[in-house]
ROMAR-47171 format. One line per field, with one value per residue (C-alpha): residue number from 0; residue in three letters; z, x, y. Coordinates in Angstrom, 3 decimals. Each point is the difference from the previous one (the first is absolute). Layout:
BEGIN
num: [NUM/...]
residuo: [ala/...]
Z: [Z/...]
X: [X/...]
Y: [Y/...]
This chain:
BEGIN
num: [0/1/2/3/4/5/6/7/8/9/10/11/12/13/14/15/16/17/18/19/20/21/22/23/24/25/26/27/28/29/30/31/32/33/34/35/36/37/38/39/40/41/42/43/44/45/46/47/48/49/50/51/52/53/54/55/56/57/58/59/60/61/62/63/64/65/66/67/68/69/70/71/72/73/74/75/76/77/78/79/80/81/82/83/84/85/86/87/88/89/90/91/92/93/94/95/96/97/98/99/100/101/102/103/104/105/106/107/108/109/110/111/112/113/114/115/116/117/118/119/120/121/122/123/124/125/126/127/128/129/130/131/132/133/134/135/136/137/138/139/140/141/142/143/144/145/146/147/148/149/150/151/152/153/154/155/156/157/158/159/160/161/162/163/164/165/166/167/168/169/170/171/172/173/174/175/176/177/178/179/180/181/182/183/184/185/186/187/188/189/190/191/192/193/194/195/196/197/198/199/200/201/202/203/204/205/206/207/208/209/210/211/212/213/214/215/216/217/218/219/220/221/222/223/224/225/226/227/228/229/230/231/232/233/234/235/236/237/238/239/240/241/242/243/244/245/246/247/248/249/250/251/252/253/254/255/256/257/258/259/260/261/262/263/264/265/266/267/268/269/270/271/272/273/274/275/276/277/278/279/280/281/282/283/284/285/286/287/288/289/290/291/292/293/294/295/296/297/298/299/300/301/302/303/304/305/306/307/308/309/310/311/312/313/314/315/316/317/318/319/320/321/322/323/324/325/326/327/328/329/330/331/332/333/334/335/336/337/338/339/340/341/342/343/344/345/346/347/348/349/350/351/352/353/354/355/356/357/358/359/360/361/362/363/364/365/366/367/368/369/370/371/372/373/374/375/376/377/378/379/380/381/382/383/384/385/386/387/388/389/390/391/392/393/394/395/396/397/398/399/400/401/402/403/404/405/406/407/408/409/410/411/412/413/414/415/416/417/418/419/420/421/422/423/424/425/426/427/428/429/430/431/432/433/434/435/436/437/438/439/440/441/442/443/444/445/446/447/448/449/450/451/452/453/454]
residuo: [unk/unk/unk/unk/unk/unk/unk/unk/unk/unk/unk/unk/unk/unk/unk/unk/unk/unk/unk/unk/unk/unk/unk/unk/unk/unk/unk/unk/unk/unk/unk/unk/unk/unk/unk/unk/unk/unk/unk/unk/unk/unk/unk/unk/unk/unk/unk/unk/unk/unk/unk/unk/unk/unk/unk/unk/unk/unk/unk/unk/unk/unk/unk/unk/unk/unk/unk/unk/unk/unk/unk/unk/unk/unk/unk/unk/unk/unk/unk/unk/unk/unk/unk/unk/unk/unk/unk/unk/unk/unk/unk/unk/unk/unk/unk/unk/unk/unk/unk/unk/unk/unk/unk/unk/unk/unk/unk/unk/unk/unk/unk/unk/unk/unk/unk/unk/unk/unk/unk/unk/unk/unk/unk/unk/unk/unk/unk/unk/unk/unk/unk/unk/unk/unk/unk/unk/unk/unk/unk/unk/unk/unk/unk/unk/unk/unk/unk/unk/unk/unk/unk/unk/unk/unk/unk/unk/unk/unk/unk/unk/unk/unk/unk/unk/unk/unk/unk/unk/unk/unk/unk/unk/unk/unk/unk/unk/unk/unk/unk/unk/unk/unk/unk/unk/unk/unk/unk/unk/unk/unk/unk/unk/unk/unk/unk/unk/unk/unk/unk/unk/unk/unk/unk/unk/unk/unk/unk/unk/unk/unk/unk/unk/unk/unk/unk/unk/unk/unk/unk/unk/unk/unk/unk/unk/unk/unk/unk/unk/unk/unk/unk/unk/unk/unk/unk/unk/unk/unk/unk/unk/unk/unk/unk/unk/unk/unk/unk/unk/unk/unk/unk/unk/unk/unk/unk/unk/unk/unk/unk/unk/unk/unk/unk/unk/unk/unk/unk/unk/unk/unk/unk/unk/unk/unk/unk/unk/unk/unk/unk/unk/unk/unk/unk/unk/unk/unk/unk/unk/unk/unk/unk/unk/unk/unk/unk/unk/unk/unk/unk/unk/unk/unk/unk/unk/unk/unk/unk/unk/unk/unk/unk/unk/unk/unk/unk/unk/unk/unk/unk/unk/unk/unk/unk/unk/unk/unk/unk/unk/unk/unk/unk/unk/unk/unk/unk/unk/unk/unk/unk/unk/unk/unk/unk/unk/unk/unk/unk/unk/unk/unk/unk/unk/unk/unk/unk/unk/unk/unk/unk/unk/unk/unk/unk/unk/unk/unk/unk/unk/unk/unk/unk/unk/unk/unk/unk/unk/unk/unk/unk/unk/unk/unk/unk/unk/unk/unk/unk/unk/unk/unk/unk/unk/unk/unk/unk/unk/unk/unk/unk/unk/unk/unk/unk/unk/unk/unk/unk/unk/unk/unk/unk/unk/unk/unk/unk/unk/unk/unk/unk/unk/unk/unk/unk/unk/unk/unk/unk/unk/unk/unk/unk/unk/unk/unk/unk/unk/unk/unk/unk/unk/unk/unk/unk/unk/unk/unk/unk/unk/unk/unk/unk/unk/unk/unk/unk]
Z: [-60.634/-0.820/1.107/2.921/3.175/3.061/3.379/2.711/3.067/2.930/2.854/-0.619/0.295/-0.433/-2.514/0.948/-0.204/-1.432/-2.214/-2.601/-0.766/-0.009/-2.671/-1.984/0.029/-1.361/-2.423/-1.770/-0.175/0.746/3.481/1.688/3.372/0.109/3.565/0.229/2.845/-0.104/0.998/0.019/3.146/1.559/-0.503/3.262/2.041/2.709/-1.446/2.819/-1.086/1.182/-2.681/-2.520/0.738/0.639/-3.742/-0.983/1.742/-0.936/-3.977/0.328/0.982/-3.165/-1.854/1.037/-0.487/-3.342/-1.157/1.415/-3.099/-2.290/-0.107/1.688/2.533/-2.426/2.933/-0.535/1.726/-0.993/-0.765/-0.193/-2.501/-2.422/0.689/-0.769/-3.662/-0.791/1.599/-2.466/-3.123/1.467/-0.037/-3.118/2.879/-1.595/3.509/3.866/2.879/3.800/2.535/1.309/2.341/2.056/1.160/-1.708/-1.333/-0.868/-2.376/-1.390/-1.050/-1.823/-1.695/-1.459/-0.780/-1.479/-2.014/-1.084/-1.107/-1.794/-1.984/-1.654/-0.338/3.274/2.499/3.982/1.738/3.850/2.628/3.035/2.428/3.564/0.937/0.465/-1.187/-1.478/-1.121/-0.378/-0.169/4.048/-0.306/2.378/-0.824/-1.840/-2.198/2.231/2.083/3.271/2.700/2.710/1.062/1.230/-2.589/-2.604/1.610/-0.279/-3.720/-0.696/1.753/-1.538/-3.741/0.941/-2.503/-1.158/-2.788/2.214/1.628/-3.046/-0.701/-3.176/-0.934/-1.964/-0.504/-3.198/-1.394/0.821/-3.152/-1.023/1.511/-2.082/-0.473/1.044/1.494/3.211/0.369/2.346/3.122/1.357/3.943/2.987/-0.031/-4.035/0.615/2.779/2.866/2.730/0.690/3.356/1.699/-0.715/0.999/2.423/-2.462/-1.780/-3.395/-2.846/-1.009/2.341/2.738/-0.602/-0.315/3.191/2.253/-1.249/1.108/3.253/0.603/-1.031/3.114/2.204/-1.949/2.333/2.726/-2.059/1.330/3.879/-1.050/-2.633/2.345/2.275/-1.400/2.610/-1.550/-3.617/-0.955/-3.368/-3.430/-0.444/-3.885/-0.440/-2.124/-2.093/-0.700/-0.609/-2.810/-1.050/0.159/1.257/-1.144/1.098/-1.229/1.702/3.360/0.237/-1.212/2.021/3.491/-1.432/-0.223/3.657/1.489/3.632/1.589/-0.132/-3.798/-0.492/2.276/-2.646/-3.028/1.276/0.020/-4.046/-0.805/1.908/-2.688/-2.795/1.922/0.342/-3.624/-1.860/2.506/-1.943/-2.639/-0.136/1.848/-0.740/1.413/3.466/-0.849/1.324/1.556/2.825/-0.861/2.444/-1.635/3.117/1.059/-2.872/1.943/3.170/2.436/1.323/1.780/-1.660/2.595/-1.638/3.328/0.359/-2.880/0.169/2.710/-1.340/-2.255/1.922/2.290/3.161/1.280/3.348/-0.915/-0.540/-1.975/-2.779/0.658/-0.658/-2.880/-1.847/0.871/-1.121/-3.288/-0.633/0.811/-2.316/-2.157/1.849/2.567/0.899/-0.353/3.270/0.562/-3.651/1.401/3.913/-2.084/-2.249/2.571/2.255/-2.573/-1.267/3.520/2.441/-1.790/-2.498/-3.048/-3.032/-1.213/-3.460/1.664/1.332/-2.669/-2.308/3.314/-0.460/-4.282/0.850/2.111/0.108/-2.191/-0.674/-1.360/-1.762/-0.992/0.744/3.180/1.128/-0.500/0.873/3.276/0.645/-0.578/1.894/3.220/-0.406/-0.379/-3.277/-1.990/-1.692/2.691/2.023/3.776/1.673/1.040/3.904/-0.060/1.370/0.172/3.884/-0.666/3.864/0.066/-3.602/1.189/3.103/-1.860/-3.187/1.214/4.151/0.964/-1.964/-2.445/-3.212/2.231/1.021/-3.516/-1.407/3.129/2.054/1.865/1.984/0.166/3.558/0.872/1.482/-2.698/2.231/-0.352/-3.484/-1.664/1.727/1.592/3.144/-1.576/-1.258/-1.046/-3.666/-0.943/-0.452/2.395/-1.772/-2.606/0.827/1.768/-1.266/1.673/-0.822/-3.681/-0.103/0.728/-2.692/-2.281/0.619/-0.426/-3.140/-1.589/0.937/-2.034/-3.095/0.146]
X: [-42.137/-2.544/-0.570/-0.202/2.309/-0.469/0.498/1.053/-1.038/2.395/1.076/-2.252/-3.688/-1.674/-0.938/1.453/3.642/1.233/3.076/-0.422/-3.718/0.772/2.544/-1.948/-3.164/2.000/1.896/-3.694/-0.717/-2.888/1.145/-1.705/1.419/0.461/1.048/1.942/-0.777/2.930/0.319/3.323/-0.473/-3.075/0.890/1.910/-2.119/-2.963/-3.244/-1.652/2.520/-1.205/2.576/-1.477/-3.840/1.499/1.275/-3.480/-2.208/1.783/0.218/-3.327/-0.427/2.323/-2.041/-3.005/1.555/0.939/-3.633/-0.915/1.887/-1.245/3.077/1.256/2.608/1.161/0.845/1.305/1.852/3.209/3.768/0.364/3.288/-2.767/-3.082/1.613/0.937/-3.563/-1.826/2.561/-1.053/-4.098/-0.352/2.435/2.438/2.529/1.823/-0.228/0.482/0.837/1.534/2.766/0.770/3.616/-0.356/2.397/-2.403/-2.275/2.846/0.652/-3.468/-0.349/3.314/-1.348/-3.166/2.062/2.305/-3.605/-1.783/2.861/0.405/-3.979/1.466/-1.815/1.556/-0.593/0.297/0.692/-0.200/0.851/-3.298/0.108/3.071/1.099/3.551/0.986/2.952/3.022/-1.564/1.361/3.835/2.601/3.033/2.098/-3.033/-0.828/-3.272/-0.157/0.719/-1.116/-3.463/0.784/2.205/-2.563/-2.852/1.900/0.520/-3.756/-1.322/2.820/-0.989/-3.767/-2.146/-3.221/0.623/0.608/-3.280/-2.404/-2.822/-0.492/-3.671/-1.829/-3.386/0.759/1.192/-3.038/-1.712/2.598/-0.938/-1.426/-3.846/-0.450/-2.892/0.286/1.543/-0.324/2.638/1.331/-1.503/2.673/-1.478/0.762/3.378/0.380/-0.095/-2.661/-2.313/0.736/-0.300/2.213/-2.207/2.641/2.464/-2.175/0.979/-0.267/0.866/-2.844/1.404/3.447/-1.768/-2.274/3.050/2.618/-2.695/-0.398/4.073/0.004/-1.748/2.587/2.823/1.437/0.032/1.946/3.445/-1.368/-2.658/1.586/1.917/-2.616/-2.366/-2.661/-0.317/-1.673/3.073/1.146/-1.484/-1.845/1.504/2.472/-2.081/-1.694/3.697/0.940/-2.319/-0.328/-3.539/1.723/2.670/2.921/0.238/-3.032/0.708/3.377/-0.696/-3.185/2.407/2.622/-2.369/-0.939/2.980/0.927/1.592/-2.487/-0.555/3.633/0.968/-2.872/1.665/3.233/-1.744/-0.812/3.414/1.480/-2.242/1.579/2.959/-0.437/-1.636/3.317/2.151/-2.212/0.672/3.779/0.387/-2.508/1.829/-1.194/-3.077/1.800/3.513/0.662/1.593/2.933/1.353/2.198/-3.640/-1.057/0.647/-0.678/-0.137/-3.861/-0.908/-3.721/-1.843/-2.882/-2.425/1.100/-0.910/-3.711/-0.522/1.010/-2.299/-2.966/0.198/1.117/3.509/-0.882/1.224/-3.489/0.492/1.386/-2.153/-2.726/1.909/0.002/-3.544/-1.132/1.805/-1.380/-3.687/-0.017/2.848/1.430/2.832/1.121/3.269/1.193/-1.233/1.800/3.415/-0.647/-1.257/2.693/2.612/-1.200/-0.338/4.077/1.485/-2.295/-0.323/3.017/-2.387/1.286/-1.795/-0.763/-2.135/-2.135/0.121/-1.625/-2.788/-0.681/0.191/-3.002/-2.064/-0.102/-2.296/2.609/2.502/2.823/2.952/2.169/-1.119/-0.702/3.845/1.864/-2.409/1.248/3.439/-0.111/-1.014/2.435/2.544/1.220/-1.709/1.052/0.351/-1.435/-0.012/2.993/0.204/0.910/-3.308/-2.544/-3.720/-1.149/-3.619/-1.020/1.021/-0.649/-3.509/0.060/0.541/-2.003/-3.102/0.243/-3.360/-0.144/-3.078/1.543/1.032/-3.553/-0.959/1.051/1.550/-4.039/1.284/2.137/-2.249/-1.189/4.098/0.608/2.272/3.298/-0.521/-1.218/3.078/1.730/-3.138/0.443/-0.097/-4.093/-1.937/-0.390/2.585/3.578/3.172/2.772/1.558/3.520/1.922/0.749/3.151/1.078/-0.715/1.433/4.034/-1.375/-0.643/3.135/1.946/-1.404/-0.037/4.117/0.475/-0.849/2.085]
Y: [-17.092/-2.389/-3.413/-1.860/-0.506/-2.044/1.061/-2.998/1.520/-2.238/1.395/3.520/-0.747/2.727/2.967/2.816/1.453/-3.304/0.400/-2.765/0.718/4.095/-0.662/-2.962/2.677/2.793/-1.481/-0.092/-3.838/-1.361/-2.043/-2.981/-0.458/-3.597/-1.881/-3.608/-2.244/-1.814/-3.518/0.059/2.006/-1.281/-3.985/0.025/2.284/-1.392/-0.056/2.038/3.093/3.434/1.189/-1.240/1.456/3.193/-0.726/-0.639/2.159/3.322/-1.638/0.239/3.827/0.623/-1.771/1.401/3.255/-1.038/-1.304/3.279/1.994/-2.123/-2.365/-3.354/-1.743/-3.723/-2.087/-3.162/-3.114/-1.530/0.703/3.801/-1.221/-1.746/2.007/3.520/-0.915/-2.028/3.825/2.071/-2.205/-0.200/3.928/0.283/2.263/1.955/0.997/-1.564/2.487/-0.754/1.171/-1.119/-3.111/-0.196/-3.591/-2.630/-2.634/3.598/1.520/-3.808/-0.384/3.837/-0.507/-3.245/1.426/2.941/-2.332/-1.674/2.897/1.848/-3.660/1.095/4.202/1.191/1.449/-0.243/3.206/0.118/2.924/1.283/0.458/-2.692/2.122/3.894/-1.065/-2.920/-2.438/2.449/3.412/0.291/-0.888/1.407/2.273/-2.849/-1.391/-2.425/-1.819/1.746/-2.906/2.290/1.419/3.378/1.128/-1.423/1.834/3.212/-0.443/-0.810/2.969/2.193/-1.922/0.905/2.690/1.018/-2.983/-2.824/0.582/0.986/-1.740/-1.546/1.671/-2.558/1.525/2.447/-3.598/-2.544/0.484/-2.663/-2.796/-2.183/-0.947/-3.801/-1.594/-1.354/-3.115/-2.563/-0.229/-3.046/-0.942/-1.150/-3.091/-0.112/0.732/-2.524/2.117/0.015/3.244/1.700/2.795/3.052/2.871/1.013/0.565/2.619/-1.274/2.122/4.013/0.490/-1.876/1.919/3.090/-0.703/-0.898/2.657/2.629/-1.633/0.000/3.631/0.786/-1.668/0.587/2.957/-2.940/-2.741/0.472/-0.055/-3.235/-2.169/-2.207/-0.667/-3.175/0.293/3.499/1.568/1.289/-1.507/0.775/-3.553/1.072/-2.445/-2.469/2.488/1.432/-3.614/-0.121/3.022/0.850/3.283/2.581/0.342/3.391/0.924/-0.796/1.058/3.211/0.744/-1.127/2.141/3.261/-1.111/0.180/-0.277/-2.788/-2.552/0.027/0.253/-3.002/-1.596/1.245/-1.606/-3.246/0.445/0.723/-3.035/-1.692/1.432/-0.711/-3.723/-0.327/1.637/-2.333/-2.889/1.291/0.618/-3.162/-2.734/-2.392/0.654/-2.178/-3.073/2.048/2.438/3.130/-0.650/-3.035/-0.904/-0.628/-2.453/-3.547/0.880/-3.484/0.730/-3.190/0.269/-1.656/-1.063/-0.100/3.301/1.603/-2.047/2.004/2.927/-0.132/-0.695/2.601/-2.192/0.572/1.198/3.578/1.929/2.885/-2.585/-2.245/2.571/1.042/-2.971/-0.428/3.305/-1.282/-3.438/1.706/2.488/0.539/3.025/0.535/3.371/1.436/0.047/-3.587/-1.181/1.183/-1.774/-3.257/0.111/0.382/-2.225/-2.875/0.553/1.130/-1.994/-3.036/0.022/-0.226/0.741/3.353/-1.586/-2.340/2.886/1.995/-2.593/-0.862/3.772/0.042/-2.797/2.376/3.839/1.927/2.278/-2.551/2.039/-1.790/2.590/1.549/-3.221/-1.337/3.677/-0.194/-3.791/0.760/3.250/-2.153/-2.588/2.141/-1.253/2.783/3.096/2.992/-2.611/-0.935/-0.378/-4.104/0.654/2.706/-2.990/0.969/-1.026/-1.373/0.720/3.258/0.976/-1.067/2.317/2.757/-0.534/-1.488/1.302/-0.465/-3.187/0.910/-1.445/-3.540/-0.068/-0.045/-2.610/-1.897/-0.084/-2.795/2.629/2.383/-0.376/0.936/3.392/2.321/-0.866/-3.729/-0.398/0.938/-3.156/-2.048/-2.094/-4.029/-0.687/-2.855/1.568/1.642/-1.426/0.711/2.200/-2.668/1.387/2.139/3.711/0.736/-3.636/0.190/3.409/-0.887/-2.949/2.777/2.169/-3.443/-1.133/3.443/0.097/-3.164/1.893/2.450]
């Protein structure tokens, strides 16, 4: 086949075992990978966004890479709904390939583009690659979404081959790409955003590369470390999985050949986000309703004082507040931390969840739609396979046992750090840091009330 074919690189930035570009390349067009930043998407987000320089700065290792092989990374700003079209008719593009995107507004804008492009007789073509298993390729004994984790786990590792994991192998294909001269790419600042630092976040395949190595070595530890924030025990992954500057394929299959029970407990963690991703997908409704519709109109109070404090990280419970600290300072939160913040905010001061969720949406590297609403639900108990409402998080003794010498509080909380590790998880009143702003045990029979009007 002759011609040429664009490839919109999205949520997969990088050039190696990509789906959409493996297929583009050996279809035999000549394919310029083309990327969209959308303004759709960034109008609403702050202009210091570490997001969005992540974004950038691994663009530009693609690029680079690109310019390497003699071809070119077409970057551009605008609508991706206007912009796609205009790049098909600029490079005379016979074909687009992509791969796939599960989020609502995500499958609203292809199928426009789709309805757009096959209007002018080319066709968009859209694959599997952010996920091992996706939409309804996991489906329980009566055809249906599995509404429960354990069962759906079960069916993923029994639906798991040689296939699922392959990598796509791009390199007997490269000659394809097509010869362009390097083009210009648009700076943060020229796209409205401010330049900070992300070094941290190792952006980039390198960065992905660099830090997947580095968990490799302290995988066999994860299911012993991972709950413990004061500790290295996560993967540090979730943003480069986010945006795909690694594979999915890759990892799993490399922790699967591993074995033992930490790299299971972390392959357990990758199929919860397949499993939150097809419960998007089968139900996209979640965006704005719980999964437990008895749950929908709950009465939260919504205390608006409450939730200010909340967010900033003083409540006068100190793991959250270093929580929410550790969030606002650098985009991260850990795991454990995300499910004591979450369920102190909805069953300590009778937030709604949605509230939080969006607070989080606004902050975390990582930002997923779907983890980040299954993981909100799941802690307010109005989730698929989520919670139970009368299971209530204790923040002091959650604190106690996650952080017991108090090295994570210290952190981000160095106002208490002169506390011995009894005291700091509930400090004695101080000048300059705020008394508890309720009452746990209180709020609690608050929680089991409000929780029984809904049902």
């Amino acid at each position: 086949m002759s011609g040429t074919a664009l490839v919109w690189l999205r949520r997969d930035l990088r050039l190696y075992d990509h789906a959409a570009l493996f297929h583009a390349l050996k279809s035999g067009h000549q394919v310029v990978c083309v990327f969209i930043f959308d303004k759709t998407i960034l109008d609403s987000l702050p202009r210091a966004d570490r997001r969005v320089a992540f974004i950038h700065a691994s663009l530009l290792q693609v690029k680079q890479e690109l310019n390497a092989l003699g071809s070119d990374l077409i970057v551009r700003h605008g609508s991706a709904t206007s912009l796609i079209p205009r790049l098909v008719d600029e490079f005379e593009a016979s074909a687009v390939y992509a791969n796939r995107d599960y989020e609502p507004d995500a499958t609203a804008r292809d199928a426009r583009i789709e309805d757009d492009l096959s209007a002018e007789g080319i066709a968009l073509h859209l694959f599997k690659d952010q996920v091992i298993f996706e939409r309804d390729e996991i489906l329980n004994l009566s055809g249906k979404m599995y509404q429960v984790f354990t069962p759906y786990k079960r069916a993923w590792l029994a639906s798991l081959n040689e296939d699922a994991l392959a990598s796509y192998q791009l390199g007997p294909h490269m000659h394809n790409l097509k010869k362009c001269a390097p083009t210009p790419m648009p700076s943060l600042s020229a796209l409205g955003f401010e330049e900070i630092n992300i070094a941290h976040l190792h952006p980039g395949m390198d960065g992905g590369e660099q830090l997947f190595n580095d968990f490799c070595k302290r995988i066999h530890a994860y299911h012993e470390a991972r709950d413990f924030p004061g500790l290295k025990g996560v993967s540090y992954l979730s943003v480069h999985l986010r945006f795909g500057t690694v594979s999915i394929r890759e990892m799993a299959r490399i922790a699967i050949q591993m074995g033992g029970p930490g790299a299971e407990t972390w392959v357990s963690e990758l199929i919860w986000r397949d499993f939150y991703l097809q419960l998007l997908w089968h139900m996209p409704e979640l965006v704005t309703h719980t999964f437990k519709r008895e749950f929908d109109t709950l009465p939260f109070p919504n205390n608006q004082d409450y939730f200010d404090a909340w967010c900033a990280g003083q409540t006068g419970f100190p793991l959250v507040d270093a929580a929410m600290r550790q969030l606002n300072q650098t985009g991260f939160m850990h795991n454990r931390l995300r499910m004591i913040a979450a369920s102190f905010l909805v069953k300590d001061l009778l937030i709604d969840w949605r509230w939080g969720e969006r607070y989080f949406a606004l902050h975390l590297n990582d930002f997923d739609l779907a983890a980040n609403n299954g993981g909100w639900q799941w802690a307010a108990s109005t989730g698929c396979d989520a919670q139970p409402y009368f299971r209530i998080f204790n923040p002091t003794t959650q604190s106690q046992r996650f952080d017991p010498n108090g090295q994570f509080i210290r952190r981000y909380c160095p106002e208490l750090f002169h506390l011995n590790d009894k005291a700091i998880h509930a400090p004695p009143p101080q000048d300059n840091y705020p008394a508890p702003i309720v009452d746990h045990a209180v709020q609690r029979q608050a929680a089991l009330n409000l929780f029984k009007v809904g049902q």
